[in-house]
Phi, psi and omega in degrees: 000132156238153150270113182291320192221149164303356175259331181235111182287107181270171180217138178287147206228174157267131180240313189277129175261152194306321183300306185292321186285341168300310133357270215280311176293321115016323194266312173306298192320265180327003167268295192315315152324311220266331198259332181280351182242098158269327198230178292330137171306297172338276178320285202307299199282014210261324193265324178307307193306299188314328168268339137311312190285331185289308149347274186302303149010273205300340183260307176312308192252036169299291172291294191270342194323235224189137171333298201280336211287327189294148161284325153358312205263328167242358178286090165331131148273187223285301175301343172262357136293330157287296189314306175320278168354305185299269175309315168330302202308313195283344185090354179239049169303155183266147199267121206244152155279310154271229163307132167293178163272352147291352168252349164308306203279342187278302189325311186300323190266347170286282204317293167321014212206313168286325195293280238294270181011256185331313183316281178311274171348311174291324167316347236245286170276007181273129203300315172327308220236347201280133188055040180270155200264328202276353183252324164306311199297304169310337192277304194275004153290319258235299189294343182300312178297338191270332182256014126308306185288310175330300219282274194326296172320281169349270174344269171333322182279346168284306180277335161281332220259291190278347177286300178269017178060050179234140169281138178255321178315301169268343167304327192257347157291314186271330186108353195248166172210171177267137164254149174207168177298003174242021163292127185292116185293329165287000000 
């Protein structure tokens, strides 16, 4: 048990099931690989295939997974994403035990951005597509926007991490987080 304040107590609870934390660093390596390794090509295309695979994982388990890992559980619609948003701004946003709705709309906008990645990339060596100019272009605009968005994420996880006084950071390594009465469960 710790205390943030004197009035109020948490208990550490499980939130990341080993699947998903494996998933997301497993996903940080081989991204960082497949972009520091461009060259041997092989070796590029070979950790792109892995991250596809990583990719595919995250979506079967997605579906099937453990409560927060489901997307069910945490993907906002436009308005319960907007509202967040909205109260971040104002400083009072609500403290989520799983994915908030901004880091929800961020998982989505990663994945979706690594399949195109991976899409274009497979696109790359397919005789159909080989030396078309407009599909290299697209593949490395694509990887440009993903280390943009890496950056935002980053960004987001510092900035919740200091708003609710939470490591978010060791939260997706042990798997646990603090619960207290005024966390939202959904």
């Amino acid at each position: 048990m710790t205390l943030y304040d004197n009035t109020q107590t948490t208990d550490r609870v499980r939130v990341w099931d080993l699947g998903v934390r494996l998933f997301h660093w497993s996903l940080v390596t081989m991204v960082t690989l497949t972009y520091l390794f461009d060259e041997p090509r092989k070796l590029h295309r070979s950790l792109g295939y892995v991250v596809i695979g990583l990719i595919s994982f995250r979506l079967i388990w997605g579906l099937i997974g453990t409560r927060h890992a489901r997307f069910a559980d945490f993907v906002p619609g436009p308005r319960r994403l907007l509202t967040y948003l909205r109260d971040m701004l104002r400083g009072r946003e609500d403290r989520y035990l799983g994915h908030n709705p901004a880091g929800a709309a961020m998982i989505l906008t990663l994945l979706a951005t690594l399949f195109a990645v991976g899409a274009t990339g497979y696109m790359m060596g397919m005789d159909a597509y080989f030396g078309q100019d407009w599909v290299e272009h697209t593949h490395k605009a694509l990887v440009n926007g993903l280390l943009a968005l890496i950056a935002l994420h980053i960004g987001g996880v510092i900035f919740s991490s200091w708003r609710h006084r939470e490591n978010l950071v060791v939260s997706m390594i042990t798997g646990q987080k603090d619960t207290d009465d005024q966390t939202r469960h959904d």
